[in-house]
Backbone as XML, in Angstrom:
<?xml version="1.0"?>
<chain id="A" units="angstrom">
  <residue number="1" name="UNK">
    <atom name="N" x="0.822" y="-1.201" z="0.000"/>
    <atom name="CA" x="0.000" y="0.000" z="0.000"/>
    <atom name="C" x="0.859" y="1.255" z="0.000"/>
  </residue>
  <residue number="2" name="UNK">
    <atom name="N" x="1.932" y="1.120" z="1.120"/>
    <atom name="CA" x="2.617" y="2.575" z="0.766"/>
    <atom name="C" x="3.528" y="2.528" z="0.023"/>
  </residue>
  <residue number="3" name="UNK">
    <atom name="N" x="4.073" y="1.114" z="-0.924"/>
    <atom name="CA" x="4.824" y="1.632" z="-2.285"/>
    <atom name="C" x="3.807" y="2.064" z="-3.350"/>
  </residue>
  <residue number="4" name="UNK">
    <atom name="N" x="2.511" y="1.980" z="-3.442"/>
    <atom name="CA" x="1.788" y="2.623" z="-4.364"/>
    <atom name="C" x="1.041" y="4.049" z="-4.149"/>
  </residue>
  <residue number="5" name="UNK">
    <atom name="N" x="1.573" y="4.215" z="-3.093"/>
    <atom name="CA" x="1.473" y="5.440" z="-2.313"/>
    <atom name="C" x="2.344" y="6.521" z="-3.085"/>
  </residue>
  <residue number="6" name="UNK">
    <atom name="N" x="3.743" y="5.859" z="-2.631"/>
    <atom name="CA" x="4.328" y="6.792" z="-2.877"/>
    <atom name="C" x="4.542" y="6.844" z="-4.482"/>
  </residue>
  <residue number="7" name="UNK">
    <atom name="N" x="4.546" y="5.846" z="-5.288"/>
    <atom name="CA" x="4.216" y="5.866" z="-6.578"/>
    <atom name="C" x="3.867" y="7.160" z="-6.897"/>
  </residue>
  <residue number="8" name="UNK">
    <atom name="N" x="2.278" y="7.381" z="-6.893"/>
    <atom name="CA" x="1.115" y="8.591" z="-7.105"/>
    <atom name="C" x="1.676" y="9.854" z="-6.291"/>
  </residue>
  <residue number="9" name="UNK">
    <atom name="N" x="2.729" y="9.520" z="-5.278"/>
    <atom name="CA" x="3.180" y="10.842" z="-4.710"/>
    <atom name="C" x="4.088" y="11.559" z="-5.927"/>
  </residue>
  <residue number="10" name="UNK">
    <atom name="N" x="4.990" y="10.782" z="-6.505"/>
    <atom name="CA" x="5.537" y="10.786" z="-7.292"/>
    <atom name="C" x="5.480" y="11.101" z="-8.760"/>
  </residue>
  <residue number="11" name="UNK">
    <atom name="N" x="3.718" y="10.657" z="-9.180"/>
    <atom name="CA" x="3.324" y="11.048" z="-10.081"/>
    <atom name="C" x="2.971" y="12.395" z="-10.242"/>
  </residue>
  <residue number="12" name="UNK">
    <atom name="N" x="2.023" y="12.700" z="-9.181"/>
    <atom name="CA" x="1.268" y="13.961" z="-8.720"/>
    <atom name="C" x="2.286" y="14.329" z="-8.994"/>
  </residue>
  <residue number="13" name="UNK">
    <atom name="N" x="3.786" y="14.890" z="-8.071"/>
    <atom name="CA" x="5.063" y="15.594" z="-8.191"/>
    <atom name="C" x="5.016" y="15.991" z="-9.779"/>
  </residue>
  <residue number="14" name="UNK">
    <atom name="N" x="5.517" y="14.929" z="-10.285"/>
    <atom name="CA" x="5.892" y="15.444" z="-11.742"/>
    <atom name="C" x="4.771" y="15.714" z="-12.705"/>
  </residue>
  <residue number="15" name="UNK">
    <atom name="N" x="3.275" y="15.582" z="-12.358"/>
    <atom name="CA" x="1.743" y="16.535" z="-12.993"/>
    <atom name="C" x="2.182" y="18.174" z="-12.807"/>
  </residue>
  <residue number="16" name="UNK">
    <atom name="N" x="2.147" y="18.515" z="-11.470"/>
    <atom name="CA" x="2.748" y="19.802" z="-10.962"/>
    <atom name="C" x="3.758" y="20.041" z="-11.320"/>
  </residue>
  <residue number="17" name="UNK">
    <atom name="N" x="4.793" y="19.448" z="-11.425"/>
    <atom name="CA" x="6.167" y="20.486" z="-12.068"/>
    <atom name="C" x="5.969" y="20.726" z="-13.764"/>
  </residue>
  <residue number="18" name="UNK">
    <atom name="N" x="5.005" y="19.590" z="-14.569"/>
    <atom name="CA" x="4.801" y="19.621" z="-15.556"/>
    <atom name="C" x="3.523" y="21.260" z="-15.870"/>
  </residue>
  <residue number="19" name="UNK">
    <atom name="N" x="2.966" y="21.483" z="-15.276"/>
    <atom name="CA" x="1.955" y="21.952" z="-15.012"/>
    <atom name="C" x="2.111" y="23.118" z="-14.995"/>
  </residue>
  <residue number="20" name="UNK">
    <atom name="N" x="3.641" y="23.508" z="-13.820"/>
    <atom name="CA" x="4.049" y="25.321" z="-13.607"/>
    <atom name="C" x="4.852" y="25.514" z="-14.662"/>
  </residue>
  <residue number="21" name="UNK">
    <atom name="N" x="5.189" y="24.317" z="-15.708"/>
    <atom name="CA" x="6.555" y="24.638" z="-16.716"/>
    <atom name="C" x="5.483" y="25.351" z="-17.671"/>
  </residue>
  <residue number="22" name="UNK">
    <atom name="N" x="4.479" y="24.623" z="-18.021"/>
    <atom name="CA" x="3.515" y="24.926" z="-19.200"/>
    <atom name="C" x="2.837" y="26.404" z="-19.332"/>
  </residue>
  <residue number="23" name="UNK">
    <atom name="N" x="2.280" y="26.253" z="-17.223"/>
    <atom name="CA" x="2.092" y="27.652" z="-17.403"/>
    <atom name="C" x="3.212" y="28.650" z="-17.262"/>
  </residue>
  <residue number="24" name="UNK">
    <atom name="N" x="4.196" y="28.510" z="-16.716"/>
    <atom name="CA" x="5.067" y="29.417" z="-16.961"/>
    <atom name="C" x="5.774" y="29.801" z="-18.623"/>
  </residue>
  <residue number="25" name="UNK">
    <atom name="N" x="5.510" y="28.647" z="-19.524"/>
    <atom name="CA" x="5.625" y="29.076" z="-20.897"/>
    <atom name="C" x="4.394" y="29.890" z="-21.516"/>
  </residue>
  <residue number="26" name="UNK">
    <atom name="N" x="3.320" y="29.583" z="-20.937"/>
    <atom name="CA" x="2.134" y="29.879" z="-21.609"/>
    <atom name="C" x="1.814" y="31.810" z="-21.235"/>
  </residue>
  <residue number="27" name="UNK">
    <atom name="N" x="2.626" y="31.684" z="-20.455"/>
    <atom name="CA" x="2.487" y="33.478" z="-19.581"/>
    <atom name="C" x="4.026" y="34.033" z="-20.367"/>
  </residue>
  <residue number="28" name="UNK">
    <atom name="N" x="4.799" y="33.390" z="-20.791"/>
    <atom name="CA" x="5.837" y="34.342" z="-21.796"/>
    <atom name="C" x="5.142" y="33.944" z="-22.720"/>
  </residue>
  <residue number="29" name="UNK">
    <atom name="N" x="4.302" y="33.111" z="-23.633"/>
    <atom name="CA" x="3.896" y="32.997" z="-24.920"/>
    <atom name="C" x="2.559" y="34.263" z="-25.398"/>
  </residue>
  <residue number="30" name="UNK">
    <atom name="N" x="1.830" y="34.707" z="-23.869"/>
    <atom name="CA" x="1.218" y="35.696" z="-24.195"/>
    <atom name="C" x="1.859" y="36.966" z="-24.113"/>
  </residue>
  <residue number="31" name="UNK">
    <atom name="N" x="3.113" y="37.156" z="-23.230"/>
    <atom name="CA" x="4.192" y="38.291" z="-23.539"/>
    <atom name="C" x="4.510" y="38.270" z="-24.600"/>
  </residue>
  <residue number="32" name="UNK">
    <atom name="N" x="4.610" y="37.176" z="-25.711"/>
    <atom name="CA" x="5.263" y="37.451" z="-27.027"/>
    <atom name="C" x="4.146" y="38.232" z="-27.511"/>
  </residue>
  <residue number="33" name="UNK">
    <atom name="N" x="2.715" y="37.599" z="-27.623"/>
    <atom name="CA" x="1.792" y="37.789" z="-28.752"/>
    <atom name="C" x="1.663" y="39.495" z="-28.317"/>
  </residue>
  <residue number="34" name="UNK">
    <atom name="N" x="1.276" y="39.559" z="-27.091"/>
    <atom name="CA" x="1.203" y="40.860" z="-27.127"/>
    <atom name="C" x="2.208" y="41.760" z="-27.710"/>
  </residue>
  <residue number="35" name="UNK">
    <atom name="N" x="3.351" y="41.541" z="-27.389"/>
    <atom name="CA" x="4.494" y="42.615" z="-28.328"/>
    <atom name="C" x="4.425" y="42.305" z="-29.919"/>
  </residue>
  <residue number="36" name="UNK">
    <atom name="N" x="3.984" y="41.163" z="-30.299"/>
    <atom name="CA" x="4.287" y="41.549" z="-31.937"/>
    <atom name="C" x="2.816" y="41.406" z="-32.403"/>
  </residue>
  <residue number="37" name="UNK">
    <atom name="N" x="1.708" y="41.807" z="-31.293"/>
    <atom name="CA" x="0.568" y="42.429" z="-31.575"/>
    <atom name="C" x="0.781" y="44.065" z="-31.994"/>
  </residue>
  <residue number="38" name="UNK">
    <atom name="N" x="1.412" y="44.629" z="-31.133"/>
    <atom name="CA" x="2.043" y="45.999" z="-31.008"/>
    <atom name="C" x="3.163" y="46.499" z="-32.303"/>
  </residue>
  <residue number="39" name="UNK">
    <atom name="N" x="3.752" y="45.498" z="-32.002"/>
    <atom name="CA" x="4.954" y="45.600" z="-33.291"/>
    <atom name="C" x="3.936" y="45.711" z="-34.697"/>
  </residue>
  <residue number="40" name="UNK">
    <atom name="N" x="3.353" y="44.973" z="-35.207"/>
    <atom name="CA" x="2.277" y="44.592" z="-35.959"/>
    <atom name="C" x="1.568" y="45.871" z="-36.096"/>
  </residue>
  <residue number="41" name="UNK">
    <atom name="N" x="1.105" y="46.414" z="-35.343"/>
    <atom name="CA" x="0.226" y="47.901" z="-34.738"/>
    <atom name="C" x="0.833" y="48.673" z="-35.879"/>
  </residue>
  <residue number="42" name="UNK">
    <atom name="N" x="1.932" y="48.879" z="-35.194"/>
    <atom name="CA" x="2.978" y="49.984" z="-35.491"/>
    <atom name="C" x="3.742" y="49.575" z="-37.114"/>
  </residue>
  <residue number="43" name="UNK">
    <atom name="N" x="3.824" y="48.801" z="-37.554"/>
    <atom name="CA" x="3.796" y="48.545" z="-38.912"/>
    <atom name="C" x="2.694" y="48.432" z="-40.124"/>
  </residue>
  <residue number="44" name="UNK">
    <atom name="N" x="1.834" y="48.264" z="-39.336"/>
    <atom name="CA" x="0.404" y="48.604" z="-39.964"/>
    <atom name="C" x="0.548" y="50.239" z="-40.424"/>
  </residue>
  <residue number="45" name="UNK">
    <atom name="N" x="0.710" y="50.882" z="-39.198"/>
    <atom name="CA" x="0.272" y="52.592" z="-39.301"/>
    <atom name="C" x="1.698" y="52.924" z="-39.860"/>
  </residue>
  <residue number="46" name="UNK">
    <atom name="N" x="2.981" y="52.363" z="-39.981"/>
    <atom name="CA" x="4.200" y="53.013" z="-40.905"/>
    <atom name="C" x="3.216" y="52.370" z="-42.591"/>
  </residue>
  <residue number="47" name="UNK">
    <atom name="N" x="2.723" y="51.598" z="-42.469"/>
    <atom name="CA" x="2.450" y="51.131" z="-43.958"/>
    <atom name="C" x="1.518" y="52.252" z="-44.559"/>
  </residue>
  <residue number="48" name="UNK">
    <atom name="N" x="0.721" y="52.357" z="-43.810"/>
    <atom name="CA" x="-0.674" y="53.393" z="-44.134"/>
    <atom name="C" x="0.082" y="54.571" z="-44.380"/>
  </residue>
  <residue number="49" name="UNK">
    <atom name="N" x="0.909" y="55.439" z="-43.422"/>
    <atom name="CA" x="1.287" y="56.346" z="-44.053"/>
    <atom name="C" x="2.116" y="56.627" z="-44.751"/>
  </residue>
  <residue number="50" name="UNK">
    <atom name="N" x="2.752" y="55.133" z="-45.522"/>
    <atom name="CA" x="3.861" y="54.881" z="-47.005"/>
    <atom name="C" x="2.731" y="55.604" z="-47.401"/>
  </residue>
  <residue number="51" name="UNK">
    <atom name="N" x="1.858" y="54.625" z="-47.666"/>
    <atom name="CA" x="0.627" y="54.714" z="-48.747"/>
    <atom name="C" x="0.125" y="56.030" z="-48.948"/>
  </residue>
  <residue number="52" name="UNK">
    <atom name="N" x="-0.259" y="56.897" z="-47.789"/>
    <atom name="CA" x="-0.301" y="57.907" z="-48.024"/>
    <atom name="C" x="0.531" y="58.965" z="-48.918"/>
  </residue>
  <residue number="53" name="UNK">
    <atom name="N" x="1.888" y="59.074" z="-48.316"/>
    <atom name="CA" x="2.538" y="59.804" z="-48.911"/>
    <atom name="C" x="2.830" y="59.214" z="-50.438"/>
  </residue>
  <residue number="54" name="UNK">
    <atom name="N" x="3.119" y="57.664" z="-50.939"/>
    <atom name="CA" x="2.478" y="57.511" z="-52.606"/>
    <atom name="C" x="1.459" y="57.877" z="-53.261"/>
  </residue>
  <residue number="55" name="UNK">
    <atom name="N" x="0.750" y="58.509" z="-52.613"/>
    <atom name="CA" x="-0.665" y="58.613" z="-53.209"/>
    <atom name="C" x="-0.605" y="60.233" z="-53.712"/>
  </residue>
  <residue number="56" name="UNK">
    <atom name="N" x="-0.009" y="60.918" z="-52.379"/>
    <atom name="CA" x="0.191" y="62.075" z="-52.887"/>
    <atom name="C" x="0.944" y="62.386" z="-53.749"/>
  </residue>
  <residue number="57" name="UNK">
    <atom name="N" x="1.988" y="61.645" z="-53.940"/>
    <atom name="CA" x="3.305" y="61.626" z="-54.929"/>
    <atom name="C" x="2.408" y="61.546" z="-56.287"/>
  </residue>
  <residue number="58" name="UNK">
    <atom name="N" x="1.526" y="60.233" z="-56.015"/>
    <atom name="CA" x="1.074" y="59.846" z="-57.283"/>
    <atom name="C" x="0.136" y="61.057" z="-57.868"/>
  </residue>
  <residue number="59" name="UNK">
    <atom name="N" x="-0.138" y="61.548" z="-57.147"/>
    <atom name="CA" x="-1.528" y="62.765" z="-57.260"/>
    <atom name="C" x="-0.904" y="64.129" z="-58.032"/>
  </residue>
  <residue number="60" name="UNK">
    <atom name="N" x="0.652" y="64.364" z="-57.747"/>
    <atom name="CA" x="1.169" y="65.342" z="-58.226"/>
    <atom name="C" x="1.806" y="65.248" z="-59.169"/>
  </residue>
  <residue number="61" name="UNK">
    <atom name="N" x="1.747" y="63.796" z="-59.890"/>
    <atom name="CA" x="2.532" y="63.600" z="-61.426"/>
    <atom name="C" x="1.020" y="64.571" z="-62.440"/>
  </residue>
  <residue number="62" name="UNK">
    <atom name="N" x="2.103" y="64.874" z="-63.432"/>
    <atom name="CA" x="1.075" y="64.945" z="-64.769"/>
    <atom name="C" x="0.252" y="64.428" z="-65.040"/>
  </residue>
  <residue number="63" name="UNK">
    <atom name="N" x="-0.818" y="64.374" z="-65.589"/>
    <atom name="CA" x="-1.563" y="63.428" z="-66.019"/>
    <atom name="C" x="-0.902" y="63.215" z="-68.020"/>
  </residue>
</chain>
C-alpha cells in the first residue's frame, strides 16, 4: 500500500512540475503575442502612411 502510495506521490510531483513549466511558458507565450501584436500595430500605421505619402506623390505627377 505505501509503495503505491508513494508511486502517485511521485506522479502527482511530476503533474505539478509539468503543469508550472507549461504555465510558466504559456504566460511568456502571451508576452510574445502581445508585443508583436504591437509591433504589428505599429507597422500597420508606418504602412498606411507609405501609402499615403504615394498617393500624394502619385496625385502630383502629370496626367
Amino acid at each position: 500500500m505505501q509503495a503505491e502510495l508513494d508511486v502517485l506521490e511521485s506522479k502527482l510531483a511530476l503533474i505539478l512540475e509539468r503543469y508550472q513549466d507549461v504555465r510558466a511558458e504559456n504566460i511568456q507565450l502571451r508576452q510574445q503575442v502581445v508585443a508583436l501584436e504591437n509591433s504589428n500595430k505599429q507597422l500597420s500605421e508606418r504602412q498606411g502612411e507609405a501609402r499615403s505619402r504615394l498617393e500624394a506623390l502619385i496625385n502630383k505627377l502629370p496626367d
